[in-house]
C-alpha angles and dihedrals in degrees: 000000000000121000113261136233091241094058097039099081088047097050076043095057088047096057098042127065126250094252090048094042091050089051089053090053090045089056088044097060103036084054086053097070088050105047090047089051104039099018124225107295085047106052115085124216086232093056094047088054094050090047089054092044090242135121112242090246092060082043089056088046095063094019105042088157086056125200094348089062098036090057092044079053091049100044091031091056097033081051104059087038085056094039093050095048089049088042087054094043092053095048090054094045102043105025103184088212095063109026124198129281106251087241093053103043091091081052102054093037089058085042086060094037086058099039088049086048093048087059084067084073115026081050105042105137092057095047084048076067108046082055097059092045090055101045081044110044102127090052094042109098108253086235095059089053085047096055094039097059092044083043103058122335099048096054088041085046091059099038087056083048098061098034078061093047088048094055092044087056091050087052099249098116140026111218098174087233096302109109099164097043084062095041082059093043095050083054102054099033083057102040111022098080090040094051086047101045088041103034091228100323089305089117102025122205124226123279099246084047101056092038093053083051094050093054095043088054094042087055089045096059084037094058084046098042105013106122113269 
């Protein structure tokens, strides 16, 4: 089995040295805000190493494979940070172990729809990012969408999955034997007029606003998957 992009950076951190590797995360992130600001095709090599205070030559020493694998590091890190904080939201909110009351699962859906909202923001420069990937697809390297759907949306993907599957199996929702199709549903029906209106949280709406489209997306799903 070949070797993952999730465990790349950690087999990484084991073969490089802490200065160096503090030197790699310092360029990172430094890359992070440049790439969120200008995207991928925009950014120069020469701008991500003056915004790291470095000279291009020091960049290409940490970074051979250049802008390309700087911006695989930067989406492939801000990704797992992003995937582990919506996987612990959604364990807190839908513990299979103690399912929801049937009176309080709108409740708790909306609970999950505003706790994965609230990310946009505590998370910006990451979703900076994802916008960009998505405007720039065609120039993006196929490599960098690969890693960044292993990284962060593809593990979140299956964790909502199940946490369907358990409240099917608790008798709150009827999923007509497509977990995943309504994971994706619940997704889309609780994020994709937000991310439009807001442009991924660049011009955010007012609270009463996004909560009112939150709600609207969580009855929605609810009207579509609710038990019958």
């Amino acid at each position: 089995m070949g070797e993952t992009n999730e465990a790349r950076p950690a087999r990484a951190r084991g073969e490089v040295s802490p200065r160096k590797l503090q030197k790699q995360m310092a360029i990172a992130s430094a890359a992070c805000t440049v790439f969120g600001r200008e995207g991928y095709a925009r950014a120069s090599v020469d701008a991500l190493a003056a915004a790291a205070d470095v000279s291009t030559r020091t960049l290409y020493n940490h970074f051979p494979g250049g802008k390309a694998q700087l911006f695989q590091t930067v989406v492939t890190w801000t990704s797992s940070e992003v995937r582990d904080a919506q996987l612990a939201r959604l364990h807190a909110v839908l513990d299979p172990q103690r399912p929801p009351h049937p009176d309080d699962l709108e409740r708790d859906l909306v609970a999950l729809a505003r706790a994965f909202h609230g990310l946009m923001s505590d998370y910006a420069n990451h979703f900076a990012l994802v916008r960009h990937i998505h405007a720039e697809a065609d120039h993006v390297p196929p490599e960098v969408l690969e890693a960044w759907h292993e990284a962060g949306p593809e593990p979140v993907g299956r964790a909502l999955t199940e946490a369907m599957a358990h409240l099917e199996d608790a008798g709150l929702l009827d999923l007509r034997g497509d977990a995943g199709m309504a994971a994706g549903h619940f997704t889309a029906l609780i994020s994709h007029r937000v991310i439009q209106t807001t442009h991924y949280g660049v011009l955010p709406l007012p609270e009463a606003e996004t909560d009112r489209l939150l709600r609207a997306g969580v009855s929605a799903f609810l009207r579509a998957y609710g038990a019958r």
